[in-house]
N, C-alpha and C positions, 0 to 999 in steps of 0.2 A: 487561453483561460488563465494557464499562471505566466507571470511574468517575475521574474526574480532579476533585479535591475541594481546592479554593482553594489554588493552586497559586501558587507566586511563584518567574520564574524568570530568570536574567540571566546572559550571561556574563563571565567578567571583566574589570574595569575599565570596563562597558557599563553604560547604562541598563537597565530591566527591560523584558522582553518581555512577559510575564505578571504581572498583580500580581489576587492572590485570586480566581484566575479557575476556573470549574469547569464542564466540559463529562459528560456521559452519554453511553454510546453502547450499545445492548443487541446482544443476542446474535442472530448473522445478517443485523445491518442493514448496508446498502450506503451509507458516507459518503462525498462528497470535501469535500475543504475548499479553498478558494479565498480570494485576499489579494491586493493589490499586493506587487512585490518587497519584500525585507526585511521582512515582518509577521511572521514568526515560524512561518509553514507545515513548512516541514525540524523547523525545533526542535520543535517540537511533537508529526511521527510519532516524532524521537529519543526524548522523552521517554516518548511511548507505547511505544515499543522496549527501553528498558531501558538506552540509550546513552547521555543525560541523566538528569541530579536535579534533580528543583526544592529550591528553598532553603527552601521551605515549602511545606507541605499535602504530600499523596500525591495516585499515579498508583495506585490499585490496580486489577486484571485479576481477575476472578471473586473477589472480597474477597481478595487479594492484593499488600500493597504491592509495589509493583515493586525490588527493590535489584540486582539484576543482568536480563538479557538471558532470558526465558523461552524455551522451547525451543518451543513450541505455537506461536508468534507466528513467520511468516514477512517479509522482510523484500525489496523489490527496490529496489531504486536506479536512478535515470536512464541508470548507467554501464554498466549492466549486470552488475559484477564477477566478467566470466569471467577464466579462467587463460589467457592467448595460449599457453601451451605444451601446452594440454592439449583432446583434441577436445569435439566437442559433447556422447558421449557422458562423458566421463570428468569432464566439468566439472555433466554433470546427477548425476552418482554423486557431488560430493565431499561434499554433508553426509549423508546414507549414512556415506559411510567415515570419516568424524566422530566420527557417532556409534558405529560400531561398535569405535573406537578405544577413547572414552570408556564405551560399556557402557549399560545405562538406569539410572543415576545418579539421574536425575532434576533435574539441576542442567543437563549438558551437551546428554542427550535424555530423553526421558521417562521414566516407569519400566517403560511400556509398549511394546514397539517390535518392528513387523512386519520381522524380519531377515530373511525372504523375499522382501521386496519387491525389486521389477526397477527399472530408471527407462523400460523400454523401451515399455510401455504408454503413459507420458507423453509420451516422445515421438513415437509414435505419433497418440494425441489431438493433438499442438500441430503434427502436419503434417511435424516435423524428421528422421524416423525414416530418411530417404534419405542426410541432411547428417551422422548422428551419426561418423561417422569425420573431418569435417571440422575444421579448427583455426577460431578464430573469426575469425583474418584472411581465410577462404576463405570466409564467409557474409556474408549480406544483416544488415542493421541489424534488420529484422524479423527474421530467424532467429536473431537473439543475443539480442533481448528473451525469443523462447521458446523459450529455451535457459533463460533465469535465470530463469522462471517454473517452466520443468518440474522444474529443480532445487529450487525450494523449494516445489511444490506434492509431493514426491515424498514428503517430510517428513512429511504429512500436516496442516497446520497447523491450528488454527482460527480464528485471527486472521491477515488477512495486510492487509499494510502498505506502501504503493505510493508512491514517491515520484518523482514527472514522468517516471512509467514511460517516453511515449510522445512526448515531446517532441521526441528530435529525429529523428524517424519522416517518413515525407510522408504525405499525408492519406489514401489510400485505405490505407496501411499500421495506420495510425492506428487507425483506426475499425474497422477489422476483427479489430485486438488488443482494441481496447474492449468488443467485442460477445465477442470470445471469453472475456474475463475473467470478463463478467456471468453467461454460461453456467455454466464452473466454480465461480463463487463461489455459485451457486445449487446446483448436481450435488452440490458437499462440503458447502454449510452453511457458509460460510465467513463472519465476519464481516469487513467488507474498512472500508479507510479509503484514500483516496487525496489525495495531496498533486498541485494542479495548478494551473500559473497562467491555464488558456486557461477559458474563459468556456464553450465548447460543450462541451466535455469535463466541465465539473460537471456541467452543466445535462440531459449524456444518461446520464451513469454513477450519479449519486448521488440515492438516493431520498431522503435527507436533506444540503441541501447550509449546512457550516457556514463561514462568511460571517466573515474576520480584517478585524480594521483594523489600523489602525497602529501602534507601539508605544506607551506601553504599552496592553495588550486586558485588558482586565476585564472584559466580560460574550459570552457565546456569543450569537452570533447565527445563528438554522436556520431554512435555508427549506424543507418540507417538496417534496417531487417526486414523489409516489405512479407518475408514469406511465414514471420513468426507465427505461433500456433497454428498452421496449416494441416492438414490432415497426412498424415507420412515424412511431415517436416525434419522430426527426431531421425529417420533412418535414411535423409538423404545429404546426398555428399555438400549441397550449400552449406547446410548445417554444423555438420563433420569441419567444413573449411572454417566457418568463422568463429566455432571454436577455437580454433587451431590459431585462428590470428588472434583471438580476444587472450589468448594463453600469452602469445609471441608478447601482447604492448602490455600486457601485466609485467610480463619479466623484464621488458625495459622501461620500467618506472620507479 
C-alpha cells in the first residue's frame, strides 16, 4: 500500500533526516515506529500524509505519488485538534461537513461518499455517546482522544496515521485506547501506522515495529511482532523480552 522509495528529506537550512532511504508497508499491516527524540518519527507520518515533500524519490500510496493530502488517509495528532467551541458531537461531524461542502471531487473526499452516514454509531462504539453534547473543556483527556478518533474513523479511512496519540493519557487510559484501536483497525481493515516514543506501546501495538536512528537514516530497520495485541500479550515473557531488546538497540544508537 505505501511505498516510500529513496527518499531525501530536510528542512530548511537543516541537515537531512532521510537520505535515500525506503520503507514498505502493505495493505492492512499494523506498524509503530519508534526512535529517540528528534530522529525524524513526526516527519516521517507528515510525509506519509501528504504535509511533507521529500526533495527526492516519492512517497507513493497504492502507486500513487503523493503531491497533496489524500482523502482515504486518516490523520490523529497527540493534540487531539478538537474545536473548544464546538461539542463532542459537532466536532466528530466536522469532516462530514467538509466534505459535504466540497462534494466527492475526489481531491477533497472521495468520489465515493456515504452522505447518509451518522457519526452517532461511532460514538456510540468509542463509549462517548452520553458526552456528545459536551464541549471538550467538559471531558476527560480520554474522552477527547475518542472524540478525534470517531471523527476520523467516520470518514471511512483506509489508512490511518497516529501520531503519540496516547502520550499524555495515564496508563490504564492508555492501554485501554490501545486495545481499542487494534479492534477497529481490525473491524475496517484499516491499515494503521503509529508514531510513539514509549517502548511498551511499539512493542504491544505493532506487529511490525520500524526501529529510527538518528539523523541522517538511511536504511529501515523492522522488527517483525506477529503476537502484538494478542490477548495476555502485555503479561507474557515475549513481550517482557522484546522490550528488553527494543531498550538494548535504542541505547546503541
Amino acid at each position: 500500500m505505501i511505498e516510500v522509495d529513496s527518499i531525501t528529506f530536510a528542512y530548511p537550512s537543516s541537515s537531512p533526516i532521510f537520505v535515500d532511504f525506503s520503507w514498505q508497508v502493505g495493505r492492512g499491516e499494523t506498524w509503530t515506529v519508534l526512535g529517540p527524540s528528534g530522529c525524524g518519527k513526526s516527519t516521517l507520518l507528515y510525509l506519509l500524509a501528504g504535509l511533507q515533500f521529500p526533495q527526492k524519490g516519492q512517497v507513493r500510496i497504492d502507486g500513487k505519488a503523493l503531491t497533496r493530502p489524500r482523502p482515504q488517509t486518516g490523520l490523529i495528532l497527540q493534540d487531539y485538534g478538537l474545536l473548544p467551541w464546538a461539542t463532542v458531537r459537532q466536532n466528530a461531524e466536522l469532516g462530514l461537513k467538509i466534505r459535504g461542502f466540497y462534494g466527492p471531487d475526489g481531491t477533497h473526499a472521495p468520489t465515493q461518499v456515504d452522505w447518509d452516514n451518522s457519526v452517532l454509531p461511532w460514538l456510540e462504539r468509542l463509549g462517548i455517546q452520553a458526552v456528545a453534547d459536551h464541549y471538550p473543556s467538559q471531558i476527560s483527556g480520554g474522552q477527547r482522544q475518542r472524540t478525534a478518533i470517531a471523527r476520523t474513523l467516520v470518514l471511512h479511512p483506509d489508512l490511518l496515521l497516529m501520531d503519540e496519540p496516547f502520550s499524555s493519557l495515564d496508563a490504564p487510559t492508555r492501554e485501554g485506547l490501545q486495545t481499542l484501536i487494534l479492534q477497529l483497525q481490525a473491524e475496517n481493515q484499516l491499515t494503521l501506522v503509529m508514531v510513539t516514543h514509549s517502548i511498551e506501546e511499539a512493542a504491544f501495538m505493532g506487529k511490525k515495529i520500524l526501529l529510527l536512528t538518528q539523523p541522517p537514516i538511511h536504511q529501515a530497520s523492522i522488527i517483525e511482532n506477529s503476537q502484538a495485541g494478542s490477548e495476555g500479550y502485555r503479561k507474557s515473557e515475549a513481550y517482557l523480552a522484546l522490550c528488553e531488546t527494543l531498550r538494548t538497540k535504542l541505547e546503541q544508537r
